[in-house]
C-alpha positions as CSV (number, residue, x, y, z in Angstrom):
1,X,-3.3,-53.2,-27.4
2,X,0.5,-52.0,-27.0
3,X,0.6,-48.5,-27.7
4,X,-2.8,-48.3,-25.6
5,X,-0.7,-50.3,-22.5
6,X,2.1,-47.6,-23.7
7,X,0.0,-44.3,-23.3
8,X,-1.2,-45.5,-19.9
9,X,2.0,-46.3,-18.7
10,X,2.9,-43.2,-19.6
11,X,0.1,-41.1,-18.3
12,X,1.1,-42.5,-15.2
13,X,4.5,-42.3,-14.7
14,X,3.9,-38.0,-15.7
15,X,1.2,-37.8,-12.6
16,X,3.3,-39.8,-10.4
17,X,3.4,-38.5,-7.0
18,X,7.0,-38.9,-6.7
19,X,10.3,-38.3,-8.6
20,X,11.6,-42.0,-11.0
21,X,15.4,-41.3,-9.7
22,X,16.1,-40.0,-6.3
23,X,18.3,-37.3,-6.1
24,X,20.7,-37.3,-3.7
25,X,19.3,-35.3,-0.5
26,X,21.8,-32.7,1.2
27,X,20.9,-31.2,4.9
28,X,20.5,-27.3,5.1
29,X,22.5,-25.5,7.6
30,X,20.9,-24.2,10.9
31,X,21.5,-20.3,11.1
32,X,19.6,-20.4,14.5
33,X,18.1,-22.2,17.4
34,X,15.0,-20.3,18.6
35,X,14.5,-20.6,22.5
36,X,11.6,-22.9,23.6
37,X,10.1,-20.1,25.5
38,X,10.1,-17.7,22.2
39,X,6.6,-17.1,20.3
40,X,7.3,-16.4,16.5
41,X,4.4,-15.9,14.8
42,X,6.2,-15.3,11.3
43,X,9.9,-14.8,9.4
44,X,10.8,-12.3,6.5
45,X,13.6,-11.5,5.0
46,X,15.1,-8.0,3.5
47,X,18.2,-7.2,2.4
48,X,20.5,-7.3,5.2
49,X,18.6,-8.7,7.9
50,X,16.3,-12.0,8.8
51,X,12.9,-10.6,10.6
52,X,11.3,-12.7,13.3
53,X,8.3,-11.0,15.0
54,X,5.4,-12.5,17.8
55,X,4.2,-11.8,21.0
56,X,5.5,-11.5,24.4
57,X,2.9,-11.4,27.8
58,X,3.3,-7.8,27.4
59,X,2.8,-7.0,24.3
60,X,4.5,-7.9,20.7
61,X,8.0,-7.2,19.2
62,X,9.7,-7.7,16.2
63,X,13.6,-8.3,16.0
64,X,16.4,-8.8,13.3
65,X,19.1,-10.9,13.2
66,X,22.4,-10.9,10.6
67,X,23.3,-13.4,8.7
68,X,24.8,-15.7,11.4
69,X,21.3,-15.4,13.7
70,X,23.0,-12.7,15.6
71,X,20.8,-10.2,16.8
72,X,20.7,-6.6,15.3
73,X,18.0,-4.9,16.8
74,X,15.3,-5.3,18.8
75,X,11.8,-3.2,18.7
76,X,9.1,-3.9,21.0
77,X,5.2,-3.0,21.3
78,X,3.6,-2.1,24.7
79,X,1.1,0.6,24.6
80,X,-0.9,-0.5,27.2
81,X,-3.6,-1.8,25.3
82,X,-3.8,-5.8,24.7
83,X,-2.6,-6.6,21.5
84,X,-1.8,-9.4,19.2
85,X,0.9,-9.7,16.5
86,X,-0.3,-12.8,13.6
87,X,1.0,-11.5,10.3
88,X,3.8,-9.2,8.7
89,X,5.2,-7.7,5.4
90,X,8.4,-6.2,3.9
91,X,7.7,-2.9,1.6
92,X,9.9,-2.4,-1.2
93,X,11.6,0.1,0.6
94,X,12.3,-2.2,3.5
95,X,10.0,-1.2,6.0
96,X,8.3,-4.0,8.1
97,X,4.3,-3.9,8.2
98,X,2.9,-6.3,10.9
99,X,-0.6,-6.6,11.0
100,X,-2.9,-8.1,13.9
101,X,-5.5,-7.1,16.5
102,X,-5.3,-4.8,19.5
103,X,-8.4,-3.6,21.8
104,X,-9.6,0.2,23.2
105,X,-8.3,1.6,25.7
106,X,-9.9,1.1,29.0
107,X,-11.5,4.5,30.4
108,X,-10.6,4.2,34.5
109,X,-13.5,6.3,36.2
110,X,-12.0,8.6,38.8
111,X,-13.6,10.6,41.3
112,X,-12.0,14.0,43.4
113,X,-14.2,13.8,46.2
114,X,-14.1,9.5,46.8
115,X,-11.4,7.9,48.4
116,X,-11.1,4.5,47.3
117,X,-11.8,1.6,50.0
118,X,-8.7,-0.6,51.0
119,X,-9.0,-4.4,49.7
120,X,-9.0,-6.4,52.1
121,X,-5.9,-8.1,52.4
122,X,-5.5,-11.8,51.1
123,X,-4.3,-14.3,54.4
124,X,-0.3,-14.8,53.3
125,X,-0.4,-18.9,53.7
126,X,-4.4,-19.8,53.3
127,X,-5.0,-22.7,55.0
128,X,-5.3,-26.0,52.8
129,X,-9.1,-27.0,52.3
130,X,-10.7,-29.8,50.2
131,X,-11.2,-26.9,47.5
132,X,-8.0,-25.8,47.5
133,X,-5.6,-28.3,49.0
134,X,-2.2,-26.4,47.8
135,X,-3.0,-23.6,49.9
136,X,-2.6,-21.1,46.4
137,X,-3.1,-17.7,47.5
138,X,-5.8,-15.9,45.1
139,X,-6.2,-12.3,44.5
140,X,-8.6,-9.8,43.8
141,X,-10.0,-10.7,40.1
142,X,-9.1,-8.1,37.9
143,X,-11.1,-6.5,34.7
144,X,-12.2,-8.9,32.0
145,X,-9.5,-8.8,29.0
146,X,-11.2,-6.7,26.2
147,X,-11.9,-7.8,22.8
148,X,-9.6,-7.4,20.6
149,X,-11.7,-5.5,17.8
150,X,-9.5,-3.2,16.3
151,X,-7.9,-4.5,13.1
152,X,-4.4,-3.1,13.5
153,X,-1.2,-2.4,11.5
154,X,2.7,-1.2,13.0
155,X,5.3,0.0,10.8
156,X,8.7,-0.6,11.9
157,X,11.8,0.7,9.7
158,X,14.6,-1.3,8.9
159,X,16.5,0.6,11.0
160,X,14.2,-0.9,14.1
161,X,12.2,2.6,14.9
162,X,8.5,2.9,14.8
163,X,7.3,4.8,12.0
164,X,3.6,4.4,12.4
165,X,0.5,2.7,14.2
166,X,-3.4,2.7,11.9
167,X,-6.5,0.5,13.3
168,X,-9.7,-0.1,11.6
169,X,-12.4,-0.5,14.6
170,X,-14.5,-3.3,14.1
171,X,-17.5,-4.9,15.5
172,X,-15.8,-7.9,16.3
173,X,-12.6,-9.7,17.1
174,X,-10.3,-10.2,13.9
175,X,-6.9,-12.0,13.6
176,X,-5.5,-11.3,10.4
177,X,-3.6,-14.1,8.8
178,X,-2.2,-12.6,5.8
179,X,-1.4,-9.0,4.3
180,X,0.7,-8.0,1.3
181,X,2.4,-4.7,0.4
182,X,3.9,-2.8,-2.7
183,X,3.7,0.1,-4.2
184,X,-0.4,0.5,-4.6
185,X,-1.3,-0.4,-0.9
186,X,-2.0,-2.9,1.3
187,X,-4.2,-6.1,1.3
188,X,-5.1,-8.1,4.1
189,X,-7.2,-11.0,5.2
190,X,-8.7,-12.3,8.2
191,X,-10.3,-14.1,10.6
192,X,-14.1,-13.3,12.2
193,X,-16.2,-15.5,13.7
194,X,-18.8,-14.6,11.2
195,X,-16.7,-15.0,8.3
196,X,-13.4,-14.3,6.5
197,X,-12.6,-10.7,6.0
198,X,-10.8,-8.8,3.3
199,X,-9.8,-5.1,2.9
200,X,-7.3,-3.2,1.7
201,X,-5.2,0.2,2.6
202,X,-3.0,2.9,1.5
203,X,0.6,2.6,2.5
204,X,-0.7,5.9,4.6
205,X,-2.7,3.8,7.0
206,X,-6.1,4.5,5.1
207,X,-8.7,1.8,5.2
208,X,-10.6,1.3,2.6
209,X,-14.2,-0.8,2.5
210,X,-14.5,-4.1,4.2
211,X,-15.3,-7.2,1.7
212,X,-17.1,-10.5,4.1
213,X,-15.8,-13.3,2.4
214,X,-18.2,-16.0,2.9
215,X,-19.0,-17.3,6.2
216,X,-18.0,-19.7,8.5
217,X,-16.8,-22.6,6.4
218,X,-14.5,-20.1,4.6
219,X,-10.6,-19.6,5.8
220,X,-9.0,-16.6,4.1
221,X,-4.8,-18.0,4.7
222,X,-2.9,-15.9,2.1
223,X,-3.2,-12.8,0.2
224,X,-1.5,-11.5,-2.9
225,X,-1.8,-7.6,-3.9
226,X,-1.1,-7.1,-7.5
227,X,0.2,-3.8,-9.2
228,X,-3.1,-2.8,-10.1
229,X,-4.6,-2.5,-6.8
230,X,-6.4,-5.7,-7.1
231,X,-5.6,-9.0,-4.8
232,X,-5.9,-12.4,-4.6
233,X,-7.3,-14.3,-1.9
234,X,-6.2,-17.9,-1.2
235,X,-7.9,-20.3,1.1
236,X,-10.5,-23.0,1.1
237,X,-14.2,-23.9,1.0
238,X,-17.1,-25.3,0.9
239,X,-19.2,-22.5,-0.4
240,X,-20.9,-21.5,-3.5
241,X,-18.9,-18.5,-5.1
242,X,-19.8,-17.0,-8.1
243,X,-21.7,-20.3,-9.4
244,X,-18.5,-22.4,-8.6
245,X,-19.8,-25.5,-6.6
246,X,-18.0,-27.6,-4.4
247,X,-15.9,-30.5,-6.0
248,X,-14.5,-32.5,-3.0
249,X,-15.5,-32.5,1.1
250,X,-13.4,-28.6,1.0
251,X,-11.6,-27.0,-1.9
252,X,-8.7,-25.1,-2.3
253,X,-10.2,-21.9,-3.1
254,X,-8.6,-19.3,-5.4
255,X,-10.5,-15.7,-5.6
256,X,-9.8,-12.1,-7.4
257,X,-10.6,-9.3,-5.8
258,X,-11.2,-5.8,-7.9
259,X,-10.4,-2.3,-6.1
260,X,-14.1,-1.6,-5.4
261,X,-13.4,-4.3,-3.5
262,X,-15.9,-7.1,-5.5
263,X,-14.9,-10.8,-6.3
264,X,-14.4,-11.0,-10.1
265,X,-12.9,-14.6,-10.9
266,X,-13.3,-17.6,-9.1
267,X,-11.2,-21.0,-9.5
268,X,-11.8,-24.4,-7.0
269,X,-9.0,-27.0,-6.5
270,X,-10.8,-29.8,-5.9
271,X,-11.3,-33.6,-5.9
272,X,-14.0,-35.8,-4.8
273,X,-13.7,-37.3,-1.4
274,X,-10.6,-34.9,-0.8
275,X,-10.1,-31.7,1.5
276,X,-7.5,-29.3,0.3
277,X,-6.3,-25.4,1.2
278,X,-4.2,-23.4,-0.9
279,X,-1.9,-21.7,2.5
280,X,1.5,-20.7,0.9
281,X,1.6,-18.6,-2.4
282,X,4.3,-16.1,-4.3
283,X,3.6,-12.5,-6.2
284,X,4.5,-15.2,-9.4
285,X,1.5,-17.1,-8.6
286,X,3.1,-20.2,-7.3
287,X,0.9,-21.8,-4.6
288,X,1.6,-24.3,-1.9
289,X,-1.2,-26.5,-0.4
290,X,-2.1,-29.6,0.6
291,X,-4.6,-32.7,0.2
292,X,-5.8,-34.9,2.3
293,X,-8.3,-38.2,2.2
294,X,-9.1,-41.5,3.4
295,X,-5.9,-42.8,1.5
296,X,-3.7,-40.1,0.7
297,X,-2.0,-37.3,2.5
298,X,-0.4,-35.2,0.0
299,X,1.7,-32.0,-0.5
300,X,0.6,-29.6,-3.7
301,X,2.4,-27.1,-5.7
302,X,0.8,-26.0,-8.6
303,X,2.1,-22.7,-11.0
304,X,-0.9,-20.5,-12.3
305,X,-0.6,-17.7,-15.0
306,X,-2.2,-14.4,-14.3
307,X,-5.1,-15.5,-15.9
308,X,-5.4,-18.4,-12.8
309,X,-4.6,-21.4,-15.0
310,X,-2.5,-24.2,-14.1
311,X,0.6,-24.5,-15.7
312,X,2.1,-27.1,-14.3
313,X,1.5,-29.1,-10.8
314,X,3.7,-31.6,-8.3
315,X,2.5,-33.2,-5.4
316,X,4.3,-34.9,-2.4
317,X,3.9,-37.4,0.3
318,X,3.5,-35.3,3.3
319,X,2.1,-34.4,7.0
320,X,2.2,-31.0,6.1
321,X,1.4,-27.8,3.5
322,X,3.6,-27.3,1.1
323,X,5.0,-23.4,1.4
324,X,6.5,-21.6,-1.4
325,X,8.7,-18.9,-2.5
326,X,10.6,-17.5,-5.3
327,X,13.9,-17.8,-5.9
328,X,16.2,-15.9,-8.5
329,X,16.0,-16.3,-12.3
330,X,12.9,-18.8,-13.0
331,X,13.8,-21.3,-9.8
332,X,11.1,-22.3,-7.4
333,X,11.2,-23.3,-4.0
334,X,8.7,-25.6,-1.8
335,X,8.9,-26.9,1.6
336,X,6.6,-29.5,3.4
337,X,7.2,-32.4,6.4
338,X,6.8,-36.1,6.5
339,X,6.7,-37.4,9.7
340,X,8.9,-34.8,11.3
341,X,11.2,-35.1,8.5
342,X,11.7,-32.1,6.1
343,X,11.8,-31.6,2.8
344,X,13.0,-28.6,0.5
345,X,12.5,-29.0,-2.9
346,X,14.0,-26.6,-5.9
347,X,12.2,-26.4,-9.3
348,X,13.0,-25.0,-12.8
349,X,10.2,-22.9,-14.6
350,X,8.6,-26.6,-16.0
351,X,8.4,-27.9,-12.3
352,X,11.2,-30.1,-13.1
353,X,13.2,-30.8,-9.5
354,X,17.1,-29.5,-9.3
355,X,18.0,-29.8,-6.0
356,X,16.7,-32.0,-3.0
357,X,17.8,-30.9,0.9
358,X,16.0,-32.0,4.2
359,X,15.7,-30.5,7.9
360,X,13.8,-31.0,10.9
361,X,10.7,-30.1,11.5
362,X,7.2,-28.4,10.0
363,X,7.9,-25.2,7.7
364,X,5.9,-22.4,9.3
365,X,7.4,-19.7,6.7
366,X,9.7,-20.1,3.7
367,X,11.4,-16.7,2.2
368,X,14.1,-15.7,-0.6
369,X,15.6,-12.2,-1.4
370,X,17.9,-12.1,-4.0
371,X,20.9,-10.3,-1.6
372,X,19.9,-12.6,1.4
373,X,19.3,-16.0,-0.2
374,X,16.6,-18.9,1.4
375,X,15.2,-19.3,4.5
376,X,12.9,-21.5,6.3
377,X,11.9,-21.2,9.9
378,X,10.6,-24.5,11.1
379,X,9.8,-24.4,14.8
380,X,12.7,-24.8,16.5
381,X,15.3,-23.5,14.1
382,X,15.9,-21.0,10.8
383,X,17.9,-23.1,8.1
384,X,19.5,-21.6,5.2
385,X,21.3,-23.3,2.1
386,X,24.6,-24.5,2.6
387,X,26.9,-22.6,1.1
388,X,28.6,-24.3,-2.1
């Protein structure tokens, strides 16, 4: 009756959701305040520069900053068409893929021989009605925004100079929410209203065949292209793939994707009553995630091998995802909020925790490079390890 009391004990102090000693918890440092007024869709970071890029009501733009947050460059988009900026990429040579949606160009018919009318003129203070007490002054409606059909990818250098524009019309509107790049191409994923949407490029702009990815209870959040041209496609579920049923109310859903491009392997993190979404991942296969149910809102990270097997798995108290990245050597990062209170965590190769350190706010995007070191932007600020 001991040892069985024993093993229990034991089996549940190794799946416990939290660490037996607290270690102590040191802040990180702010390396920048980003303006209220500022859209960021997403942070990388090269060598010698952090990478913030978004949108603007013109357009979109990326920028880099030093070290410090000082700004370096600045490199905007405005080609006249309405665009969107959602998701971006460092190459290995340093260039800066951003990928998102843009529409056509609007033809303008013209005539020689017509002279255009004059508007009539709008009164310059309307008087106040029931309908519109303030008085606003309203214009001529203009053209209907178009659809923003064309999957689209910009290549900035490092030095801030565009080095190339490709678009792959579609049918639709997309908003891509992931794409990854090294040497073999390009992968992204994306959003359509009639399901998630994969395909892949050549780091010449080429597109190759479009893969629909389920349909609308599918969402494609991360991508990972591997050395062979093949990718893997993060997200969650509730759909049958490749005889995999659902476990919980929506799984974490973990798919590989050949070059032709056809799913091959097919893995569901699920548990019953549960919702989860792998969002966050590394080219090492560490994912970030989270699960949520009637009693338990919880952070995951979970190491797979390359043959998508767990290898070891933590999970958190949280509000948020957990978002991941790779550090140098065999150390491990994941961020994730509780109740507007932030958490960095830093692993071994076992998933054993080194280091504890906290900031403010939800992690949107969580980077490492080996000359650079960590970052995490997180709303309001960019944080960085304090230096030791």
């Amino acid at each position: 009756m001991f040892r069985k009391f024993a093993l229990l004990l034991g089996a549940l102090l190794m799946f416990s959701t939290n660490p037996l000693t607290a270690a102590p918890v040191t802040p990180l440092t702010i390396v920048k305040t980003i303006p209220v007024d500022q859209d960021v869709a997403g942070m990388l970071v090269g060598d010698n520069a952090i990478y913030l890029f978004g949108n603007t009501p013109t357009g979109g733009y990326v920028t880099a900053l030093n070290k410090d947050g000082s700004q370096k460059w600045l490199h905007s988009f405005s080609d006249l068409t309405a665009l969107t900026i959602s998701a971006g990429a460092l190459d290995a040579s340093g260039n800066i893929w951003l990928a998102g949606a843009s529409a056509a160009p609007i033809a303008i018919a013209t005539s020689a021989t017509s002279t255009p009318a004059s508007p009539t003129p709008a009164s310059p203070n309307p008087t106040p009605t029931a309908a519109n007490p303030d008085g606003v002054i309203i214009g001529q409606e203009g053209a209907l925004r178009p659809d923003l059909n064309n999957l689209t990818l910009w290549k900035v250098s490092a030095a801030g100079s565009g080095a190339g524009k490709y678009q792959l019309p579609l049918t639709q509107p997309v908003l891509p929410t992931s794409l990854s790049v090294n040497k073999s191409g390009i992968s992204i994923v994306a959003w359509q209203s009639a399901g998630s949407l994969f395909v892949s490029a050549d780091l010449l702009g080429k597109f190759g065949k479009t893969l629909r990815v389920g349909k609308t209870t599918t969402t494609l959040d991360k991508v990972i292209r591997n050395s062979d041209g093949s990718s893997i496609l993060l997200g969650s579920s509730t759909e049958l793939f490749l005889a995999n049923k659902a476990i919980g109310v929506r799984d974490g859903l973990i798919l590989k994707v050949d070059t032709t491009p056809k799913i091959v392997q097919s893995v569901r993190s699920g548990e019953k009553g549960a919702a989860r979404n792998w969002a966050s991942a590394t080219s090492s296969l560490l994912l970030g995630g989270y699960l949520k149910s009637k009693t338990s809102s919880l952070a995951t990270i979970t190491k797979f091998s390359a043959t998508l097997k767990p290898t070891w798995t933590v999970r958190f108290k949280a509000t948020s995802s957990a978002f991941v990245a790779t550090g140098a050597s065999t150390t491990t990062y994941a961020a994730y909020e509780n109740a507007a209170s932030g958490t960095l965590q830093t692993f071994d190769k076992t998933g054993k925790i080194l280091a504890t350190n906290s900031f403010q706010g939800q992690p949107i995007a969580v980077e490492f490079n080996k000359s650079s070191g960590l970052y995490i932007y997180a709303g309001n600020s960019i944080y960085t390890l304090p230096a030791k």
